[in-house]
C-alpha positions in Angstrom: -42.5 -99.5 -51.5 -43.9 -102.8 -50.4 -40.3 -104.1 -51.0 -39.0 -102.5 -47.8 -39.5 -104.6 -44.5 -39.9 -102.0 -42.6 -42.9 -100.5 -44.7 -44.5 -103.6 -44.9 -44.2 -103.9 -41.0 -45.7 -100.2 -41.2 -48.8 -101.5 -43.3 -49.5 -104.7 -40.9 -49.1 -102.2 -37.8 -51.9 -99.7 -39.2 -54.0 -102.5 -40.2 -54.0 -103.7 -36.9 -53.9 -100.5 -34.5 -56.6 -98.7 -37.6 -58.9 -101.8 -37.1 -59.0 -101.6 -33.3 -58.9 -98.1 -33.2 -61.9 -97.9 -35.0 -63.9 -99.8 -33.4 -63.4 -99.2 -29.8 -63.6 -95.5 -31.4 -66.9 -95.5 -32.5 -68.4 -97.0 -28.6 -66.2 -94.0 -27.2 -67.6 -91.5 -29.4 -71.2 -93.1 -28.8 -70.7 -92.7 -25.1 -69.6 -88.8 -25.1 -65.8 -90.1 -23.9 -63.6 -88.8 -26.5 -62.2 -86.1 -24.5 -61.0 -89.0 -22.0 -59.2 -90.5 -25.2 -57.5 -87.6 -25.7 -56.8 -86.9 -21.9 -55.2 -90.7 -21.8 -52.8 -90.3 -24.8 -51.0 -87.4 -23.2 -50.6 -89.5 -19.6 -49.7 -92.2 -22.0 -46.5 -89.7 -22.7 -45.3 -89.3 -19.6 -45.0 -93.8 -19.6 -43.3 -93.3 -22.6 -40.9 -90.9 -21.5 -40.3 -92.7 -17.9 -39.8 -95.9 -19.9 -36.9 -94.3 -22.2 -35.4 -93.0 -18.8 -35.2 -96.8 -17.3 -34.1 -98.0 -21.2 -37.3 -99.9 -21.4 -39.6 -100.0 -24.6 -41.5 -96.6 -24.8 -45.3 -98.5 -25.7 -44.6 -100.8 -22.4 -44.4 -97.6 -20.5 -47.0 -96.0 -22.5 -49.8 -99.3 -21.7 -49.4 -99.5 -17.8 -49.2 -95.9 -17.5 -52.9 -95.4 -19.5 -54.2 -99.0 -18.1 -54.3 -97.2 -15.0 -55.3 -94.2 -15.8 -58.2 -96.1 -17.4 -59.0 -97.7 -14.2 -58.9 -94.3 -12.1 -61.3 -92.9 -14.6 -63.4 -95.2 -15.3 -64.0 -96.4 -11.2 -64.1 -92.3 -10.4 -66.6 -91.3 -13.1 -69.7 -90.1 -12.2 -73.1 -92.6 -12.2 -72.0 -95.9 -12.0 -74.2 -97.2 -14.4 -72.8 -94.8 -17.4 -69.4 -94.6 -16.4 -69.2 -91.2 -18.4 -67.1 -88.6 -17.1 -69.0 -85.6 -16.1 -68.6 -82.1 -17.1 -67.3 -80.9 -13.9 -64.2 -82.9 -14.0 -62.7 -82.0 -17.4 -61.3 -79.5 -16.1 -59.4 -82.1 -13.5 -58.3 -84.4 -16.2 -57.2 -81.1 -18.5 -54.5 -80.0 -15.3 -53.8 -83.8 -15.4 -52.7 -84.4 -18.8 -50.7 -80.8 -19.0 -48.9 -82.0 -15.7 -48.5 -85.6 -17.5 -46.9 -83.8 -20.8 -44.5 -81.1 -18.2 -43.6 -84.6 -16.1 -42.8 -86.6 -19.7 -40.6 -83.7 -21.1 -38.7 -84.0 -17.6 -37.8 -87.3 -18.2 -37.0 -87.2 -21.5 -34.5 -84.6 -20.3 -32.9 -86.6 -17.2 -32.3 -89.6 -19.8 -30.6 -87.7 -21.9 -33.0 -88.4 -24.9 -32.1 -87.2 -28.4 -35.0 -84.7 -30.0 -35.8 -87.1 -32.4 -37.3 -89.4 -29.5 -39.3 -86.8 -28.2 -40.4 -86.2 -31.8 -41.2 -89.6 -31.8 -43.5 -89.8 -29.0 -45.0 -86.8 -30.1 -46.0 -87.5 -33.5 -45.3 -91.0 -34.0 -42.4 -93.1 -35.7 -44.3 -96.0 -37.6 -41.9 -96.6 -40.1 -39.5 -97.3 -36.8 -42.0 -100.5 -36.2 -39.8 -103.6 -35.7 -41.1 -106.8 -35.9 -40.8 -107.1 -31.9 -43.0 -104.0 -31.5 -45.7 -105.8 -34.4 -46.2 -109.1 -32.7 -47.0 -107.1 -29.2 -49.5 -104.9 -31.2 -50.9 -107.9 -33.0 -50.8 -109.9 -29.4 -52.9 -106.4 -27.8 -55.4 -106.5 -30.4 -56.1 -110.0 -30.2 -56.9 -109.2 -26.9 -58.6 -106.3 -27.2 -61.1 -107.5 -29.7 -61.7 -110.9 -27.8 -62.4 -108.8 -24.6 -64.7 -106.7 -26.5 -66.3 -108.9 -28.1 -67.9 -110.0 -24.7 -68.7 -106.9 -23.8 -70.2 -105.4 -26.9 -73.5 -106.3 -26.6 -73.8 -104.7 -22.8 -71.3 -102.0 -24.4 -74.3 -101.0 -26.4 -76.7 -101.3 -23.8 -75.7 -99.4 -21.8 -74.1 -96.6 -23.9 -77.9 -95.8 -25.7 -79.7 -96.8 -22.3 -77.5 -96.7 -19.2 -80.7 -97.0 -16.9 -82.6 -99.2 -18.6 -79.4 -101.8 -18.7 -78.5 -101.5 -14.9 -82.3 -102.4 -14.3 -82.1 -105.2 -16.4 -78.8 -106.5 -14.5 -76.0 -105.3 -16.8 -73.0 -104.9 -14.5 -72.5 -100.7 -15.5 -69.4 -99.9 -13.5 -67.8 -103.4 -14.8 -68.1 -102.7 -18.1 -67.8 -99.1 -18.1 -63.7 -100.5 -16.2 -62.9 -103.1 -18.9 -64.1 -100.4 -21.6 -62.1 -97.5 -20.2 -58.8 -100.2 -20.4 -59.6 -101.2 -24.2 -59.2 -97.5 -25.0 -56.5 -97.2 -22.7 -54.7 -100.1 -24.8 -55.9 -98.5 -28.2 -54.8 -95.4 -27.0 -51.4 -96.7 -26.5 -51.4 -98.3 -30.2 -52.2 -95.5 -31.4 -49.7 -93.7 -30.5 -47.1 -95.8 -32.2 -49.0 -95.0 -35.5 -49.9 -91.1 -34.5 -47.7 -89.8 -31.5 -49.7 -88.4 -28.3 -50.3 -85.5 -29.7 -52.6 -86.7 -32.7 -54.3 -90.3 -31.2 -57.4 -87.9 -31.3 -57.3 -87.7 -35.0 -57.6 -91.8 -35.4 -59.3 -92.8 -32.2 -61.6 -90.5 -32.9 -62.0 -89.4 -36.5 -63.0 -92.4 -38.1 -66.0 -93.2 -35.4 -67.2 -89.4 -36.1 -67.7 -89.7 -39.4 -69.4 -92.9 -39.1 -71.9 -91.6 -36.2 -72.5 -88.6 -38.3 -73.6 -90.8 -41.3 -76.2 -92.3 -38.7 -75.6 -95.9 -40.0 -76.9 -99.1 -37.9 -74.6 -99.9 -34.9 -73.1 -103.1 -36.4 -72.3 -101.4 -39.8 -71.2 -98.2 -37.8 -68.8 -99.8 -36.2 -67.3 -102.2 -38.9 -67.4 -98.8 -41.2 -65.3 -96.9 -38.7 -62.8 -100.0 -38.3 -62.4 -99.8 -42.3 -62.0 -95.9 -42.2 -59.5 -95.9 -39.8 -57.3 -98.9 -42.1 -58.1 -97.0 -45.2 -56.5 -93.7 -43.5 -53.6 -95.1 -42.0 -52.3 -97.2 -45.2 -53.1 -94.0 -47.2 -51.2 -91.9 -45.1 -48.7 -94.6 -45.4 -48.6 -94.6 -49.2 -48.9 -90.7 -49.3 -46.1 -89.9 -47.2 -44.0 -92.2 -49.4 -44.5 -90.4 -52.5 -44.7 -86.7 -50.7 -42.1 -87.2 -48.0 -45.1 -85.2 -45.5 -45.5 -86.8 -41.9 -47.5 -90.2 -41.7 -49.2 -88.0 -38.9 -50.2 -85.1 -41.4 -51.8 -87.2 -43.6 -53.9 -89.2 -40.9 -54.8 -85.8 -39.3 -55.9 -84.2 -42.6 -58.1 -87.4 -43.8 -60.4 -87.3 -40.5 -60.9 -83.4 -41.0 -61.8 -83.8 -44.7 -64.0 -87.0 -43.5 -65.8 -85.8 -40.8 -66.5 -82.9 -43.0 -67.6 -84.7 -45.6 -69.7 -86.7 -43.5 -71.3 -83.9 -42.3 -71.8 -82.0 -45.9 -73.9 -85.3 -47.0 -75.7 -85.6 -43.8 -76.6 -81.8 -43.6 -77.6 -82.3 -47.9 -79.9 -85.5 -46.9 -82.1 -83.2 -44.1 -82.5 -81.4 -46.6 -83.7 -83.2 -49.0 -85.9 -85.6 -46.4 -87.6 -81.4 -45.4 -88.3 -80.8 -49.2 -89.7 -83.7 -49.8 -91.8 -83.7 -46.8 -93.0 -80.3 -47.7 -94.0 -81.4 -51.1 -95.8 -84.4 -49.8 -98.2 -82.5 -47.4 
């Protein structure tokens, strides 16, 4: 399959939106934000859409529109040394992203957009990657990981103690802004892998599992940056033998992780309690 252009340029892109993905998934997951992950995929749409309608590229639409959703997020949240988005405004951000999906189907329909576009943005078109499209993702993820790179360390800081990293002068609401636009820029990468409607499964998954496994930060996060590769070039290599969705595969290796994750995790308390037990 390898002999295709257009499925090596698929492999290359999910090395390089899995890796980043990963990694800026597992500090999302660590900070309680997935559900603004989610919430910036489907605002991402309506980007996409309005980009179609002006015959611009749909992930240029797609990055400015979650970039500033990012920033709106991340400067409204509530405590500015956490930067988390409270409880109280899911429910905001839930009426934001339906109105987001209604306002992206609109302008799919004013531009005239064949279905399969729409299916595209939805669920994702990788093997439609061009080699235009690759060097902007590999161009975003250098830049995503050098930006992160100087943040991590604060990133950390303040995700396992937010008060005792304001009080020792880490800049909360800063970082809490530049991390909000990573994941607004690995959202939008995502989506070129995924569509909008399944980011969650590869932003997400990947950084689950690893969290659930309790591993070290460092080896949590490099673990959840290989996951997320090793999902997206087997979905790859899977949907090239059975013909099923990129998307389905992706989708069904998170569930089956996470839950395996959690089987081991739930099988080593277990054992820990029993031994304790027999010790006393």
């Amino acid at each position: 399959m390898l002999e295709f252009e257009f499925m090596r340029h698929a492999f290359m892109a999910a090395a390089l939106v899995g890796a980043l993905s990963g990694v800026t998934g597992w500090f999302l997951v660590l900070r309680g934000q997935s559900f603004a992950g989610h919430a910036l995929s489907h605002i991402g749409f309506a980007g996409a859409a309005g980009a179609v309608l002006l015959g611009c590229p749909p992930l240029l639409g797609m990055t400015f529109t979650t970039a500033l959703a990012a920033l709106g997020m991340g400067w409204e949240s509530s405590g500015d040394s956490r930067g988390h988005v409270s409880a109280g405004r899911d429910s905001i951000i839930g009426l934001i992203l339906a109105a987001s999906l209604g306002l992206g189907t609109l302008f799919l329909q004013w531009s005239n957009a064949p279905s399969n576009r729409a299916t595209a943005l939805l669920f994702g078109n990788i093997l439609g990657v061009d080699g235009t499209t690759l060097l902007l993702l590999g161009g975003m993820s250098v830049a995503c990981f050098g930006t992160l790179a100087c943040i991590a360390r604060p990133l950390l800081f303040l995700s396992l103690d937010p008060d005792m990293a304001v009080a020792r002068g880490v800049p909360g609401r800063l970082v809490s802004l530049v991390f909000m636009v990573l994941v607004a820029l690995s959202t939008a990468m995502c989506a070129e892998v995924t569509g909008v409607l399944l980011v969650f499964s590869l932003l997400v998954g990947p950084a689950a599992t690893m969290l659930r496994l309790g591993l070290s930060p460092w080896k949590g996060v490099f673990g959840a940056a290989v996951l997320a590769v090793v999902y997206g070039w087997g979905a790859l290599a899977l949907s090239w033998w059975t013909d099923a969705p990129v998307s389905f595969w992706i989708g069904l290796f998170a569930a089956v992780g996470y839950g395996a994750a959690w089987a081991s995790a739930r099988i080593s308390g277990a054992g820990s309690s029993r031994a304790m037990r027999r010790g006393r």
